[in-house]
N, C-alpha and C positions, 0 to 999 in steps of 0.2 A: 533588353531588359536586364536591371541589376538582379543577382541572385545573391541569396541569405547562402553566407557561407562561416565556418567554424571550422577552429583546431585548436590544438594545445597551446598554450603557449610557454608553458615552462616544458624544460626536458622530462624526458621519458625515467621512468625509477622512483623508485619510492621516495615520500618525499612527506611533510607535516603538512601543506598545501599545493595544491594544482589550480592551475590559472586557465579555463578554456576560452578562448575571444568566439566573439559570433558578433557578424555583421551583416547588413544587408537593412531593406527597404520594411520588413516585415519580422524583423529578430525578434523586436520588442512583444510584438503578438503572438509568437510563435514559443517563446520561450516559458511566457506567461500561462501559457495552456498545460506547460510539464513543472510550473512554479507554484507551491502553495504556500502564502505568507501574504504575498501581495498581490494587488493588482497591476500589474508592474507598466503599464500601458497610460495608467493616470500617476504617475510619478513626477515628479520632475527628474531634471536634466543633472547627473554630477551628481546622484545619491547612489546610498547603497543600501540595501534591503534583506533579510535576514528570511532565511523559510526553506524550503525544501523539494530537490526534486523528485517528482512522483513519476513511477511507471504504472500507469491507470490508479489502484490503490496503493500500490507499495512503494514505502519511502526509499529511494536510492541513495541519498544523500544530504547531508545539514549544508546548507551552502549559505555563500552570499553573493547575492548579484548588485555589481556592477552597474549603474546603466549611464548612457551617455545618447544624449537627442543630438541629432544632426540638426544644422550645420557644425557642430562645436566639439563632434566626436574626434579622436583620432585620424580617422579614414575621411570623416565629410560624412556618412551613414549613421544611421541608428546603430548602435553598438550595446552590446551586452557583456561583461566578462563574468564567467561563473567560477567562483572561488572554492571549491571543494576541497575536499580529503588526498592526498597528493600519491596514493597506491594505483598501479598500472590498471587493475582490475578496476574500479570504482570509477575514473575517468575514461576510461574506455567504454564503458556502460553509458554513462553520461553522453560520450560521443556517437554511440548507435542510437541513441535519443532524438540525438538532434537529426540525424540523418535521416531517420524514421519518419523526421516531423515537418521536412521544408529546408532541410539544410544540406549545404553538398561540404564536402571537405576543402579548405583553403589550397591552393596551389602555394609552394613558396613564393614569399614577399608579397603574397594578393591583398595585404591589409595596406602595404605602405605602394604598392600600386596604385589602390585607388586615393590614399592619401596624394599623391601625387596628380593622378586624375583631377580629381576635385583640388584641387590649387590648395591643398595644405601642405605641402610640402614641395620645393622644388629636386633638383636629383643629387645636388650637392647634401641638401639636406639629410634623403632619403639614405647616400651613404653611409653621411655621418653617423645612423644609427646603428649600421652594422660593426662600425669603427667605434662607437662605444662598446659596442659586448664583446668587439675583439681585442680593445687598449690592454695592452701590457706593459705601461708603463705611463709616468704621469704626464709627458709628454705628448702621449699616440690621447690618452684623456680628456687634459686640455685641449689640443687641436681638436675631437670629433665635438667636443661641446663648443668649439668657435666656430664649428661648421654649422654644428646644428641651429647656433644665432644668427645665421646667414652671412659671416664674414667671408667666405668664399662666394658666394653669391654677390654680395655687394662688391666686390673686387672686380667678377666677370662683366658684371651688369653695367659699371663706370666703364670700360672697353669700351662694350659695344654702346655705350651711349655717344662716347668720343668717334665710334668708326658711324655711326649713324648720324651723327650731325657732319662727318665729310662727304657720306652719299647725299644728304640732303644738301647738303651747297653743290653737290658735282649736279643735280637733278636741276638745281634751278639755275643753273647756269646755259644747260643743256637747254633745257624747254622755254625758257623765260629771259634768253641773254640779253634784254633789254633793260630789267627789273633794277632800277637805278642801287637800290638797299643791299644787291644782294655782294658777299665779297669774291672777287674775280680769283676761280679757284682755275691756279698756273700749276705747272711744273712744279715751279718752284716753292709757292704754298701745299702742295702735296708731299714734296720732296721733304721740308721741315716738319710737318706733321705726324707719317709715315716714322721718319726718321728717329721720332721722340717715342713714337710707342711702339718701335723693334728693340730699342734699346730699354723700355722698361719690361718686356717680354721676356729679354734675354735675362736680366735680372733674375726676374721670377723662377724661369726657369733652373737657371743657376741654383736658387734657393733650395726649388724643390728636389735638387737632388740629396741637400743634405737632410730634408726635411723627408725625405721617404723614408731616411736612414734613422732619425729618429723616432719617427712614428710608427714604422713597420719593422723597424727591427736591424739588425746590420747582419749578414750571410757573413758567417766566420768559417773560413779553411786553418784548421790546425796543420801546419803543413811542418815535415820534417824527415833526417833520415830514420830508419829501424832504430829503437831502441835509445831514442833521445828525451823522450816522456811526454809525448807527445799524449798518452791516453792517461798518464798520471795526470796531467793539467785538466784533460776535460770530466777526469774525475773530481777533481780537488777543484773544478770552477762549480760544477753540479751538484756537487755533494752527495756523491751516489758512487756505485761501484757500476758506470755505463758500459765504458770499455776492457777488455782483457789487458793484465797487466802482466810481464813476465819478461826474465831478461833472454827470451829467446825473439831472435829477430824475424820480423815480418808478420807477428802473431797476429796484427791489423790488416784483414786482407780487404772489407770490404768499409763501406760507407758508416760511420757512427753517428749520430745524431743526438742533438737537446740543445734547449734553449734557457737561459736566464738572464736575470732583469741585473745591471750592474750600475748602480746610482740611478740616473735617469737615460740609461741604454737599455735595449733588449739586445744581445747576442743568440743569432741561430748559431751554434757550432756545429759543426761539421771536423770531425777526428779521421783523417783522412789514413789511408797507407802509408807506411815510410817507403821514400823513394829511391831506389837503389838499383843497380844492375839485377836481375835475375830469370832465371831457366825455371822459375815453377809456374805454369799458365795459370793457375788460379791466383797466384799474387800478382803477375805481368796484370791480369783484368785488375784489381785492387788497386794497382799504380795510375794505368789507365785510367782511373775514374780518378783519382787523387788528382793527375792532371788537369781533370774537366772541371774540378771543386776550385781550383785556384782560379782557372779562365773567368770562371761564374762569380765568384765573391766578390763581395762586396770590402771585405780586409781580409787580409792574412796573417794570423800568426804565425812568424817562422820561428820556431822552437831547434836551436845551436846546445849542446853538451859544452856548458863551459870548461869543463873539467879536462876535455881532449882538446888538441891541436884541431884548426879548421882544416880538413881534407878537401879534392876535389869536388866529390859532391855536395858540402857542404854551400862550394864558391857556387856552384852549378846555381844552387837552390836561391844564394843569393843575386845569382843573375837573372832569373827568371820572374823573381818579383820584386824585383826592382821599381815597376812602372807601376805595382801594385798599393792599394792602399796597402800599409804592412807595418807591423810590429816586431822587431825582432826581442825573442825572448833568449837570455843566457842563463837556460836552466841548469840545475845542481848547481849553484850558486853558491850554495854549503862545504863544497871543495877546493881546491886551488884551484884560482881561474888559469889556464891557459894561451888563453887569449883577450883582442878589448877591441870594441866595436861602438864608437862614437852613437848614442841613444839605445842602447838595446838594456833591455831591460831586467836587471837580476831580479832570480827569481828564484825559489828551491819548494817544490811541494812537497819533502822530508820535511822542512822546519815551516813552511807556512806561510812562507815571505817573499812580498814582493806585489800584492793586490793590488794595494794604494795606487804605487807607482803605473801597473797594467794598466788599472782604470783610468789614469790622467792622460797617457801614452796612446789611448784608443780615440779617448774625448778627441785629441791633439790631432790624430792623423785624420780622422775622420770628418773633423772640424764641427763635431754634432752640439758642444758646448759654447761655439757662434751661434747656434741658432736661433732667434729670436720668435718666438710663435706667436707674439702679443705683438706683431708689426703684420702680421695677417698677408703678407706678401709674398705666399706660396701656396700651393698646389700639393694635394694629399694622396692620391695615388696615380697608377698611370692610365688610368681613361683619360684623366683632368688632362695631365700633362700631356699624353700624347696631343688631343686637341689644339692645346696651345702651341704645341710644336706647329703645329699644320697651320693653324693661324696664324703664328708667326713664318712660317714658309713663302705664304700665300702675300702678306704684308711686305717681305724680302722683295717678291716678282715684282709686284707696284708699285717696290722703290727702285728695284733695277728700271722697269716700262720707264718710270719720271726720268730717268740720266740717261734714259735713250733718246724723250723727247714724244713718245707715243701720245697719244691724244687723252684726252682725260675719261672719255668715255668706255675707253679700253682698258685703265689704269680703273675705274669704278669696279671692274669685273672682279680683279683681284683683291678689293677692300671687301666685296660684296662675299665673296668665299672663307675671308678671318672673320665677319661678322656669324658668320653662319656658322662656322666651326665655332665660337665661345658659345652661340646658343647652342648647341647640343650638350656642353658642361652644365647648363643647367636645366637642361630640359626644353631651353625653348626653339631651341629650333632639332627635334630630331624625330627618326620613323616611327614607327609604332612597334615594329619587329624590334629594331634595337633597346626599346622601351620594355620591351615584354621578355629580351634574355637578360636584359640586367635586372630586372625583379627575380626571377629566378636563381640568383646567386644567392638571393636572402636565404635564412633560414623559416622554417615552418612555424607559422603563428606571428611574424611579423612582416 
């Protein structure tokens, strides 16, 4: 049996309005008995209505409800959203109301659960709505509104319609080798087919790496020795006073963090430790982890003192990220340079200069200013991709099976396994457990 359930749906804090959702088989009746204004049961569908909730005679609150008849709700249910006064006290009232009255409280994502139950939503979709409240940038925005138009959907769905018309020839060849119409599915027709959609896979794939990187953000290691300015930069990128600044060396012992939006990138920085030989174990742990920030990143800035001659560790720093996406910055810029290094970038955060150029220099190595998001031929996070990886693994096997020469019934196994892994990207083919912890990633109310 469905159960009448309600939560907030705006954040907690004080606020001009509060938005409570309530859904279920019996909202509309249920809310109706704590609603005086209307009779909110003979309404129509997509109105909203004005009046007030009562606790027996006292008025709790001026509200307006919301109402939405199933099938055409959000979720597929009858739906109520109660729009109140936006103070913790007043909506919290509001919500021992509902509790008191037939309603339990929503689990995280139980609205866009059952949206998905009820086939209003598939799971590309469902994401895409958490990827709208989480867009930080116009980029990560556009993509989650071309998910939520089903452009990810219709991508996966074209696959498996292509790997489901090779099971269906491999089936009737099998069961029906007689069947004059049907085409004689070889090797060698496997072979060519297989073949065309590991290579549009591999594509995809490819894409989506740049495509994580501009939707979700790019993991930045400010990487450098002591005392090169390295926490001057992720001050002057922030516009904040985040890290300690001071020309004693190793004052950055442990991890710094903050994020900002640059053009259409989001940078997570990460201001790591300067790396250097040393005997004080609280900074050895500070280096340590400044190592683990590089391994993980996604780019590096390696932040050079144009000012001084390149030392040892300097070379060190640039051999070690070398293989790294990476940006070399020639900070103090403002001084005689010292040295010159084919692409690295002048920079001085005393005079302010040199953004422009950082921002082109990131675009470039990153390659995130290729990317095209209106050709719809990527993958948004790594649930998608993983899958796609695994189906295109599974696709690899049953091209290797064809240039072995294996039978085709044995080669169906391995098409039968990438069909299966695309429908879990969109929900159509996966458990119910793995259905029930990715709603739980939601937040509360949606």
């Amino acid at each position: 049996m469905i159960e009448n359930i309600c939560a907030p749906a705006t954040p907690y804090g004080s606020s001009a309005i509060g938005i409570i959702r309530c859904s279920g088989p019996e909202a509309i009746i249920l809310i109706t008995k704590l609603f005086r204004g209307h009779d909110l049961t003979k309404v129509k569908s997509h109105t909203i209505h004005y009046g007030w909730i009562m606790d027996q005679n006292e008025v709790v609150d001026e509200v307006l409800c919301n109402v939405f008849l199933k099938p055409t709700s959000f979720d597929g249910e009858n739906m109520v959203e109660i729009n109140c006064h936006g103070g913790p006290y007043v909506m919290q009232r509001i919500l021992n109301l509902l509790l008191d009255h037939g309603f339990r409280l929503a689990e995280p994502g139980e609205f866009s659960k059952r949206a998905f139950l009820n086939h209003k939503l598939d799971l590309t979709q469902a994401e895409a709505i958490m990827d709208v409240i989480s867009a930080s940038n116009s980029i990560a925005l556009r993509s989650s509104q071309n998910a939520l138009r089903k452009s990810t959907s219709k991508l996966i769905r074209g696959f498996r319609e292509k790997l489901l018309d090779v099971i269906a020839k491999i089936e009737v060849n099998i069961d029906y080798p007689e069947y004059e119409d049907s085409i004689l599915v070889t090797q060698e027709y496997l072979t060519l087919v297989v073949k065309e959609i590991c290579k549009e896979f591999d594509d995809i794939l490819e894409t989506s790496k740049i495509s994580k990187l501009a939707i979700h953000g790019i993991h930045t290691a400010i990487v450098g020795k002591p005392n090169v300015g390295k926490s001057s930069l992720l001050n002057f990128l922030l516009e904040e006073d985040k890290a300690i600044v001071t020309d004693i060396p190793g004052t950055t012992r442990d991890l710094v963090e903050g994020s900002l939006t640059l053009g259409n990138m989001t940078l997570h920085l990460i201001d790591t430790a300067g790396i250097r030989e040393s005997k004080d174990k609280v900074e050895q742990i500070g280096i340590k982890r400044s190592s683990q920030a590089i391994e993980n990143a996604d780019l590096v800035l390696l932040v050079l003192d144009i000012s001084k001659p390149l030392d040892e560790m300097d070379q060190y720093l640039l051999d070690i990220t070398k293989d790294k996406r990476r940006v070399i910055i020639a900070n103090k810029a403002d001084q005689i340079p010292q040295w010159h290094i084919e692409g690295a970038v002048l920079f001085s955060c005393k005079n302010k200069t040199g953004i422009e150029k950082l921002t082109q220099q990131i675009q470039e190595v990153t390659k995130v200013e290729k990317f095209n998001i209106d050709e719809g031929r990527y993958l948004s996070n790594i649930r998608q991709t993983d899958l796609m990886f695994k189906a295109n693994q599974a696709l690899k096997q049953a091209l290797h099976a064809c240039e072995m020469g294996m039978d085709v019934d044995l080669i169906e196994i391995d098409i039968r396994q990438a069909f299966d892994d695309l429908g879990a990207i969109t929900g159509d083919a996966i458990p119910d457990e793995l259905i029930t912890a990715l709603f739980t990633k939601f937040c509360l109310g949606k």
